[in-house]
C-alpha positions in Angstrom: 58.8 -19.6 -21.0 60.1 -16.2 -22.1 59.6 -16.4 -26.5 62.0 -13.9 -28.7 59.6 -11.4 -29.4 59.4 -11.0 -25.5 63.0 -10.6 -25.0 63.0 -7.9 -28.1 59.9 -6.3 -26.3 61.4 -6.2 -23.1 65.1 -4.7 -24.6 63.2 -2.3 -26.5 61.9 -1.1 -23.3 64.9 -0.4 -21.5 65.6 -3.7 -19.7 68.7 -4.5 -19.0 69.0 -8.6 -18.4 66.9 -11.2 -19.6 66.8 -14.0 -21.8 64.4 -16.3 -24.1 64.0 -20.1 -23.2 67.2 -21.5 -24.7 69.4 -18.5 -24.3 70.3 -18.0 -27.6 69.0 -14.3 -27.2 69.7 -12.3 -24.4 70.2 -8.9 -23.1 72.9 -7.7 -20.8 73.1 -4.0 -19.9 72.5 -1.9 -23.2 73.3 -5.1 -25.6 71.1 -7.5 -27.0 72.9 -10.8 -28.7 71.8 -13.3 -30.3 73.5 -16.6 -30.3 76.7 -15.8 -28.0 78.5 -12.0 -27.3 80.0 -12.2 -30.8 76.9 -11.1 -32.2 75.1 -8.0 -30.7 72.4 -7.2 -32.4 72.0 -3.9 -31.3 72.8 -1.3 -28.6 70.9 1.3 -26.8 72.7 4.9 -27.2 69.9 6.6 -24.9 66.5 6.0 -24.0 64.8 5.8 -27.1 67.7 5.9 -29.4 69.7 2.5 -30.8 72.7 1.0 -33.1 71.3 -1.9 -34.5 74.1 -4.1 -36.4 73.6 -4.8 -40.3 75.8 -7.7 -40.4 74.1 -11.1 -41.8 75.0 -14.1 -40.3 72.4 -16.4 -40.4 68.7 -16.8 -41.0 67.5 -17.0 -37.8 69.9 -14.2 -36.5 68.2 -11.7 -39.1 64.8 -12.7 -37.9 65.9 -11.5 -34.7 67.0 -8.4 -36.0 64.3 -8.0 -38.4 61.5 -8.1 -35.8 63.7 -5.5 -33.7 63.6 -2.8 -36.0 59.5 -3.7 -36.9 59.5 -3.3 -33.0 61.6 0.0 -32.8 59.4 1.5 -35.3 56.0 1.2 -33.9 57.5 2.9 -30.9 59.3 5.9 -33.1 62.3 5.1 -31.6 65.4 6.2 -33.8 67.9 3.1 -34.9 71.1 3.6 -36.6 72.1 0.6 -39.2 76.2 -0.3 -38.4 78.6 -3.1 -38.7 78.9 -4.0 -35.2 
C-alpha cells in the first residue's frame, strides 16, 4: 500500500500519476489533489520549482500540504504560497 508521505515523495520527484491507498491523494501530470480535483494542493512550474495552494479546507487537507512543503524544503526546491 502506497501511504501519503509516499505519494508527496514521489510528486516531489517529478512523477506524474500515482495515488495513496484510498485515493484521496493523487497526482496527475504536474498536480497533486487531495480529496477530489477541486483541491490541488500544489503544481509543479519546472523541475524543482512549485505553486503550492494556501487555501485551508480541512485538517487533514493541511497535513497534506504541510508535509509537502517540510518535503520541498529539505530538497531546496523553491515553492510559491497562492490561492489556487
Amino acid at each position: 500500500m502506497v501511504g501519503n508521505k509516499e505519494i508527496l515523495e514521489n510528486f516531489s520527484n517529478g512523477e506524474i500519476k500515482g495515488k495513496n491507498a484510498t485515493g484521496s491523494l493523487f497526482i496527475e501530470h504536474d498536480t497533486i489533489y487531495s480529496y477530489g480535483y477541486h483541491y490541488p494542493i500544489a503544481r509543479r512550474v519546472s523541475k524543482n520549482k512549485y505553486i503550492v495552494n494556501n487555501r485551508k479546507v480541512s485538517q487533514t487537507t493541511s497535513r497534506h500540504t504541510n508535509e509537502l512543503k517540510r518535503i520541498l524544503v529539505t530538497k531546496n526546491a523553491e515553492y510559491s504560497e497562492v490561492f489556487l
